[in-house]
C-alpha positions as CSV (number, residue, x, y, z in Angstrom):
1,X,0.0,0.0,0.0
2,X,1.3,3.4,-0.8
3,X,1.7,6.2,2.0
4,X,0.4,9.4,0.4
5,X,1.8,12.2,2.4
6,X,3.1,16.1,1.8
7,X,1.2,19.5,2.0
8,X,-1.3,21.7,0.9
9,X,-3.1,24.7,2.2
10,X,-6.4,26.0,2.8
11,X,-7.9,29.4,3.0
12,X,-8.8,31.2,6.8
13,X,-9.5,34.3,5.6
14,X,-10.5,36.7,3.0
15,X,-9.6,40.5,2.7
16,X,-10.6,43.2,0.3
17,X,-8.1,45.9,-0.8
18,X,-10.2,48.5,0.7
19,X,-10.4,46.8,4.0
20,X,-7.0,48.1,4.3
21,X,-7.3,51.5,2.8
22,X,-6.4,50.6,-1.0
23,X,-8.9,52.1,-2.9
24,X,-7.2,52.1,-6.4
25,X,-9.8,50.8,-9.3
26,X,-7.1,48.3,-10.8
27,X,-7.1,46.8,-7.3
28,X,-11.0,46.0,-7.8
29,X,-11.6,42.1,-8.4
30,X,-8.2,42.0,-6.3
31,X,-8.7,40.0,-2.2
32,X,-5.8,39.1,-0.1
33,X,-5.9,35.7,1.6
34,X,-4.9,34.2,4.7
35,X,-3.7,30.6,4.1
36,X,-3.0,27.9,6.2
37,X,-0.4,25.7,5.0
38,X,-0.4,21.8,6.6
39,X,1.4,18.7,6.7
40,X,-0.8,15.9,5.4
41,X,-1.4,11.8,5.5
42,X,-3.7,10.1,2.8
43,X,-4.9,14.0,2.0
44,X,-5.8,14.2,5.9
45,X,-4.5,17.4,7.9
46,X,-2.2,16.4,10.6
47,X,0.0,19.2,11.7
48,X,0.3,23.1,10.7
49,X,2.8,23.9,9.3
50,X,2.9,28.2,8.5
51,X,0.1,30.7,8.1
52,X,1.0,33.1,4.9
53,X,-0.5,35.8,2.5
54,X,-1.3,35.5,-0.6
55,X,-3.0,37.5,-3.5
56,X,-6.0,36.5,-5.3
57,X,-5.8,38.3,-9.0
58,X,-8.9,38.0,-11.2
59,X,-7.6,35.2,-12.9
60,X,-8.4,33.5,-9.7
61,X,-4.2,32.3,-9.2
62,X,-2.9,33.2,-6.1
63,X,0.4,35.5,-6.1
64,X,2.8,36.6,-3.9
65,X,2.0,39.7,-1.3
66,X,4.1,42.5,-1.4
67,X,6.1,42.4,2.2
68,X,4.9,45.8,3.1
69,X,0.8,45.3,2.8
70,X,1.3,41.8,3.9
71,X,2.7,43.5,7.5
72,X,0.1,45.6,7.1
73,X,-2.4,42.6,6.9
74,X,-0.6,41.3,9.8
75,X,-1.0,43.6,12.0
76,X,-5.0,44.5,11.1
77,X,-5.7,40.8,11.0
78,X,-4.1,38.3,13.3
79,X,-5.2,34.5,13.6
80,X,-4.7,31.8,15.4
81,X,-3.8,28.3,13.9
82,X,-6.6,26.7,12.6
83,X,-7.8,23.5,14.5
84,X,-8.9,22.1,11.3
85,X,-5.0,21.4,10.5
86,X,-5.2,19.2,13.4
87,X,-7.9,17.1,11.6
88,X,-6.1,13.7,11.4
89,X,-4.8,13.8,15.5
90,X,-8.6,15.4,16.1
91,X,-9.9,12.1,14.4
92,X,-8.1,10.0,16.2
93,X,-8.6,11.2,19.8
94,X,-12.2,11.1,18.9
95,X,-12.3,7.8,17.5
96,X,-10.9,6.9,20.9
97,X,-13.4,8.8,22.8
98,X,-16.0,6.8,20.8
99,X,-14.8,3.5,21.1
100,X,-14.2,4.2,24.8
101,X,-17.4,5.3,25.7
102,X,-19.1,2.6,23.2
103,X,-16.8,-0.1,25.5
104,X,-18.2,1.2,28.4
105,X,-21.6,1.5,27.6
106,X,-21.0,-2.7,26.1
107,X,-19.7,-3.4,29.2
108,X,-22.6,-1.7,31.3
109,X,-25.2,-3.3,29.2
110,X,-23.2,-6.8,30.0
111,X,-23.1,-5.9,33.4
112,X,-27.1,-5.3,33.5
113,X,-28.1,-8.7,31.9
114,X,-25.4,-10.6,33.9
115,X,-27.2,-9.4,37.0
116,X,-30.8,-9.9,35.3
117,X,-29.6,-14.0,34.5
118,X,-28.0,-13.8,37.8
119,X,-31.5,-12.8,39.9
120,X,-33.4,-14.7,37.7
121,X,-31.0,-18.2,38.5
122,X,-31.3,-17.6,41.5
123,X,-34.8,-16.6,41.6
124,X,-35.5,-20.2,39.8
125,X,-33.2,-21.7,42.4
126,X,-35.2,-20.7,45.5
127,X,-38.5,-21.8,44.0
128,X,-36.9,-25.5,43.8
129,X,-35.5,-25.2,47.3
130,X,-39.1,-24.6,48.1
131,X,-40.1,-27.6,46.4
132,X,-37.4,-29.8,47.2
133,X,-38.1,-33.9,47.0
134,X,-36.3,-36.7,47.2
135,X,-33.7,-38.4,44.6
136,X,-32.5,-34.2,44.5
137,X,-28.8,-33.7,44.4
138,X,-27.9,-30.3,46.3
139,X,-24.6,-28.6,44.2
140,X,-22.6,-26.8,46.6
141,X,-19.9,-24.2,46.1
142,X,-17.5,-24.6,49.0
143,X,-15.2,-21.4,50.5
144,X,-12.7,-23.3,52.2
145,X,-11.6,-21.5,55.7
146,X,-9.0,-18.3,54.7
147,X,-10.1,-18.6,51.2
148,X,-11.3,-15.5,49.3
149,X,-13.5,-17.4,46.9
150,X,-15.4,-19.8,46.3
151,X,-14.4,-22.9,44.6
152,X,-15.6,-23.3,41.2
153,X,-15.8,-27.1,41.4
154,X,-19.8,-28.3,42.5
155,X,-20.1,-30.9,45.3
156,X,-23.4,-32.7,45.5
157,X,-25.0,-33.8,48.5
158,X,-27.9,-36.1,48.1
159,X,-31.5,-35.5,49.3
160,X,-32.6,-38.3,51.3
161,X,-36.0,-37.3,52.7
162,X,-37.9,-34.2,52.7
163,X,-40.6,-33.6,55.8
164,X,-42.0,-29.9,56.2
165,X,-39.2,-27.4,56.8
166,X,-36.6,-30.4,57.8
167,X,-34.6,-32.1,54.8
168,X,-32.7,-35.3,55.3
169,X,-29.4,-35.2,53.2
170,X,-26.3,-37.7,53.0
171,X,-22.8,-36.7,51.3
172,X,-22.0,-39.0,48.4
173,X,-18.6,-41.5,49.6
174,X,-15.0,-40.9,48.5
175,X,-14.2,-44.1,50.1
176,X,-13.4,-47.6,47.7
177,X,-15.9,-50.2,48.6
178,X,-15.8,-53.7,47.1
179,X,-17.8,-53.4,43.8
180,X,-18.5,-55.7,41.0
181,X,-17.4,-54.8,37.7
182,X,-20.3,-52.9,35.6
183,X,-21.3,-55.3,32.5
184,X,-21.5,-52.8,29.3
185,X,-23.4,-54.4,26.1
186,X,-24.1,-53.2,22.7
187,X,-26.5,-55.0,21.5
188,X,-25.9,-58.5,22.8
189,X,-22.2,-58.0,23.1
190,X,-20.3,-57.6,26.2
191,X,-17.1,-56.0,27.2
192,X,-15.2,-54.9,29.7
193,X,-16.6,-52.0,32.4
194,X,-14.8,-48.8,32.6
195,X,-12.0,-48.6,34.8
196,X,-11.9,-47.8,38.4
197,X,-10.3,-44.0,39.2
198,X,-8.0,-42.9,42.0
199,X,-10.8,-40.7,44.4
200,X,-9.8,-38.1,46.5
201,X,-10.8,-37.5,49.9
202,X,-14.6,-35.7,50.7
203,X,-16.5,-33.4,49.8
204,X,-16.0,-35.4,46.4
205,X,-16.0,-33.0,43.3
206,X,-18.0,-33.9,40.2
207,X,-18.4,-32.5,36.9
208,X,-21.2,-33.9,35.8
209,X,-24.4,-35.9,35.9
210,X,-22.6,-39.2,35.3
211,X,-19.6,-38.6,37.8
212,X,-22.4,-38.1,40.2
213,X,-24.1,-41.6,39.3
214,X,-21.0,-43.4,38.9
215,X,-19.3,-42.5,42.3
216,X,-23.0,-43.4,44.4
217,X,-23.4,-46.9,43.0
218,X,-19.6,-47.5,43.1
219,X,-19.1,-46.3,46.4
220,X,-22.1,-45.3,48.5
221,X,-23.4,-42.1,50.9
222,X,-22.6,-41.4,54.3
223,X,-24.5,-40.8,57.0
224,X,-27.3,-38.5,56.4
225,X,-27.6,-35.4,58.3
226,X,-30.9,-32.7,58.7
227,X,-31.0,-29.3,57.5
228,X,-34.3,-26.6,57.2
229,X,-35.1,-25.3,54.2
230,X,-34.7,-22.1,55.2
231,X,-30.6,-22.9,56.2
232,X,-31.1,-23.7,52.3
233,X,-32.7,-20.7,51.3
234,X,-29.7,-18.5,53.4
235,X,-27.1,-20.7,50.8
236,X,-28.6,-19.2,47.5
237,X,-26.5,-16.0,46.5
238,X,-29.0,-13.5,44.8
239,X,-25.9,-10.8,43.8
240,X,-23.4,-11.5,41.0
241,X,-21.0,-8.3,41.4
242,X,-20.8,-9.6,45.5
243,X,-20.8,-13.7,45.1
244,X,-17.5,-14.5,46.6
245,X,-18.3,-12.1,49.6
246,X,-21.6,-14.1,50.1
247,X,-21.4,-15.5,53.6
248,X,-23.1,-19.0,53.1
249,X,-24.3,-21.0,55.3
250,X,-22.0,-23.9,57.4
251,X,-23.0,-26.9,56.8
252,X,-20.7,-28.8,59.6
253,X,-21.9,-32.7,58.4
254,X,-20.9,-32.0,55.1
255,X,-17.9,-29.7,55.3
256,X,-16.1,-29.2,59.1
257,X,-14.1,-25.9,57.6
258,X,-15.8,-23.1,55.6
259,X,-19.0,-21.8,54.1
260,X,-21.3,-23.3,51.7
261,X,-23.1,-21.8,48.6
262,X,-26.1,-23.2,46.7
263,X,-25.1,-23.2,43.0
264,X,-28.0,-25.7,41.7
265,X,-30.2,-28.8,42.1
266,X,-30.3,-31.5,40.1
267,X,-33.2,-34.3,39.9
268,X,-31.6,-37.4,39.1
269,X,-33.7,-40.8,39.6
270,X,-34.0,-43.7,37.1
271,X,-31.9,-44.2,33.8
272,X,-30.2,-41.0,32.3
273,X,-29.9,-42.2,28.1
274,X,-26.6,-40.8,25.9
275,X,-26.4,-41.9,22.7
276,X,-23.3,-43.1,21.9
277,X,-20.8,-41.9,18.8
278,X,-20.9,-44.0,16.4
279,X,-19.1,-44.7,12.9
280,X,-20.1,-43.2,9.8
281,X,-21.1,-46.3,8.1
282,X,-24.1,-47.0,11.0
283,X,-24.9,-43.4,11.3
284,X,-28.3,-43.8,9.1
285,X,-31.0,-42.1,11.4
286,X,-32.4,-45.8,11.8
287,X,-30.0,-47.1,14.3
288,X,-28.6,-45.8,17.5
289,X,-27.0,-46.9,20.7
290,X,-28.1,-45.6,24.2
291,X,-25.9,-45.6,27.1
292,X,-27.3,-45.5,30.5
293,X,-25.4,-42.8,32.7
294,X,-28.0,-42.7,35.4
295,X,-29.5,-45.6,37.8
296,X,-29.4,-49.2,36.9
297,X,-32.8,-50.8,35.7
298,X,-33.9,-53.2,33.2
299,X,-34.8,-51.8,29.7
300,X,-38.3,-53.5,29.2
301,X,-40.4,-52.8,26.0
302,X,-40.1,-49.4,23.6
303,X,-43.6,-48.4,22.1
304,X,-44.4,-46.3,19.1
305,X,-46.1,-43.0,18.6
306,X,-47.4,-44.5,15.1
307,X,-49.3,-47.6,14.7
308,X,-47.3,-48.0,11.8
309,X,-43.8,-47.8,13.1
310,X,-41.4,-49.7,14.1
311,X,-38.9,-49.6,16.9
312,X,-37.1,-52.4,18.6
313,X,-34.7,-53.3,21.5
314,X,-31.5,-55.3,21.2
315,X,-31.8,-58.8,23.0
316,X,-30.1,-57.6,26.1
317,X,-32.1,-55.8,28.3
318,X,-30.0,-54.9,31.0
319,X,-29.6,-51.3,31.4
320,X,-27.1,-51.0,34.6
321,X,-25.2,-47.9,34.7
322,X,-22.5,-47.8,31.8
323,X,-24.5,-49.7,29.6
324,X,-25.3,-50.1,26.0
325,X,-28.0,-51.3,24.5
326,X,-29.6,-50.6,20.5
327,X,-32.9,-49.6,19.1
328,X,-34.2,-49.7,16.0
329,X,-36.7,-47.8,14.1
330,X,-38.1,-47.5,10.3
331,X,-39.6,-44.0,10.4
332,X,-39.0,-40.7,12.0
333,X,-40.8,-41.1,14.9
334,X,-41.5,-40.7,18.6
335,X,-41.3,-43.7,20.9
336,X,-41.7,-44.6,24.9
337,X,-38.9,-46.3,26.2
338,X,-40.0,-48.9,29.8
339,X,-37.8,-49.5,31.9
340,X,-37.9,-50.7,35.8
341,X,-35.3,-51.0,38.5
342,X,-35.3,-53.6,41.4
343,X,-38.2,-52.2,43.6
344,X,-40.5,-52.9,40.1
345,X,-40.3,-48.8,40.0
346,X,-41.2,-48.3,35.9
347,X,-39.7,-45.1,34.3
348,X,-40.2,-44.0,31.0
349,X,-37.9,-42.1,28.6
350,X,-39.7,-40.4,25.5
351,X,-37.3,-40.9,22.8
352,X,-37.4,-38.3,19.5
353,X,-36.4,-39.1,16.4
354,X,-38.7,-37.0,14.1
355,X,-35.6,-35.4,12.8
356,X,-33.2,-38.7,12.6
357,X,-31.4,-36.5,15.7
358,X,-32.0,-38.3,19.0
359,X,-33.5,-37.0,21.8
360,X,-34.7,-37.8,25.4
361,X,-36.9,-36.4,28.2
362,X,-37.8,-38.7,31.2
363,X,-41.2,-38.4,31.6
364,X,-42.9,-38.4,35.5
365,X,-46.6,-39.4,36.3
């Protein structure tokens, strides 16, 4: 790209002879003019450079002022630089100013909906505390004694019971217990269960639904522990901008240093499906594999939407926790998936596929 740069000049004022006592009628059609002269970038003014006189014959060229009139010009007529020669720097500082003020007001408007999302969270989180039931998993933020913040890491606690204002919780184990080795099957295949993981000591930290599965079936609760609803209530932050100030609440079964903070609740009872990745060749919108990251039960029938389509189970049934099985289906359709656990406690799982893309919502009576 080529830097265009040099000067030029523009006019600041305009004089007529007999503004300064010339009166002479070969002077008539004749002005003097005040020009600014300027250093310029890409034909924008960036600097001044020297203010000068200049004659402006009828031929409309500029000439040369005599020295003595242009003293006399001078003196009648003196100017400050023009501003305008400052155009390019002028530019600049005001983009600045823009962009500054355009940041600001971004990051105000930010600021406003991240406390609106915030309130409303929290808002949605105290209703649920209100209407707390078992088979809820509790997702604490812990501040740790001395600590500035809270951890970002979510420890669940378990709802056990819920009576009035009193809720019966239990932590979730970090202890190893003897465990059997978790069958996984696709189809009517069976391999090997996923391996077992080093665990830290409590409060246990999860990351998601599955970790929170896994780590209760492999390895238990503890002893439960009461709490009111309204101790619950106190734990649920309701200001963004002042979160890690918050002062909790203590729960002292669950944590013996520092203060807790509500970030969410989590229902999780019953079989949680994933469908599983699977290789371009059997990725036809027809057949799928579902892995069960929730509770173990027994995968029982799948029933159709349409009375003429057709979905079907693979042979094995099982459904324990890690588990694959298949389905099948010949249209894009919506099915009920049955399933029961050891208590004969039947959940169902609507399974879409009006759009060959799978999806799932457990359904409750």
């Amino acid at each position: 790209m080529t830097i265009v740069w040099g000067h030029n000049n523009f006019r600041l004022k305009s004089v007529p002879p007999h503004e300064i006592g010339l009166m002479d009628r070969e002077l008539s059609g004749l002005s003097f003019e005040l020009r600014q002269k300027y250093g310029h970038l890409f034909w924008i003014p960036f600097f001044p450079l020297d203010k000068f006189w200049v004659v402006r014959k009828k031929d409309g060229k500029l000439y040369h002022c005599p020295h003595d009139i242009e003293m006399q010009l001078k003196q009648r007529f003196p100017m400050r630089t023009s501003i305008w020669a400052w155009t390019g720097p002028l530019l600049i500082v005001a983009g600045l100013l823009i962009f500054s003020i355009s940041e600001k007001m971004e990051k105000s408007r930010w600021a406003k909906q991240a406390k609106e999302s915030y309130t409303a969270a929290a808002n949605t989180l105290t209703a649920r505390v209100n209407a707390i039931k078992p088979n809820d998993y509790l997702l604490f933020s812990v501040k740790q004694l001395n600590s500035r913040y809270y951890d970002y890491s979510k420890v669940p606690v378990k709802v056990l019971t819920v009576n009035g204002d009193s809720v019966v919780l239990s932590s979730i184990s970090s202890k190893y217990k003897n465990e059997d080795k978790v069958k996984t099957t696709v189809s009517d295949a069976a391999v090997a269960g996923p391996a077992s993981r080093e665990v830290r000591e409590a409060p246990q930290e999860y990351s998601s639904i599955e970790d929170i599965v896994g780590m209760e079936i492999k390895h238990g609760i503890k002893d439960s522990f009461t709490v009111s609803k309204k101790m619950l209530l106190n734990a649920v932050c309701h200001d963004n901008e002042n979160d890690n100030i918050f002062e909790g609440v203590a729960i002292k079964n669950f944590t013996t240093q520092g203060n807790c903070m509500l970030k969410d609740i989590v229902h999780v009872e019953g079989p949680v499906l994933k469908m599983v990745n699977l290789t371009d060749e059997k990725r036809d919108g027809k057949y799928y594999e579902l892995q069960n990251v929730g509770f173990s039960v027994q995968a029982d029938s799948i029933i159709t939407f349409k009375k003429d389509g057709t979905w079907s189970l693979s042979k094995e049934r099982q459904f324990y926790f890690g588990d694959i099985i298949a389905i099948k289906c010949n249209t894009k359709d919506s099915a009920i998936l049955y399933s029961s656990d050891y208590r004969k406690r039947v959940y169902k799982n609507k399974i879409d596929n009006t759009g060959y893309q799978m999806k799932f919502e457990a359904i409750s009576e």
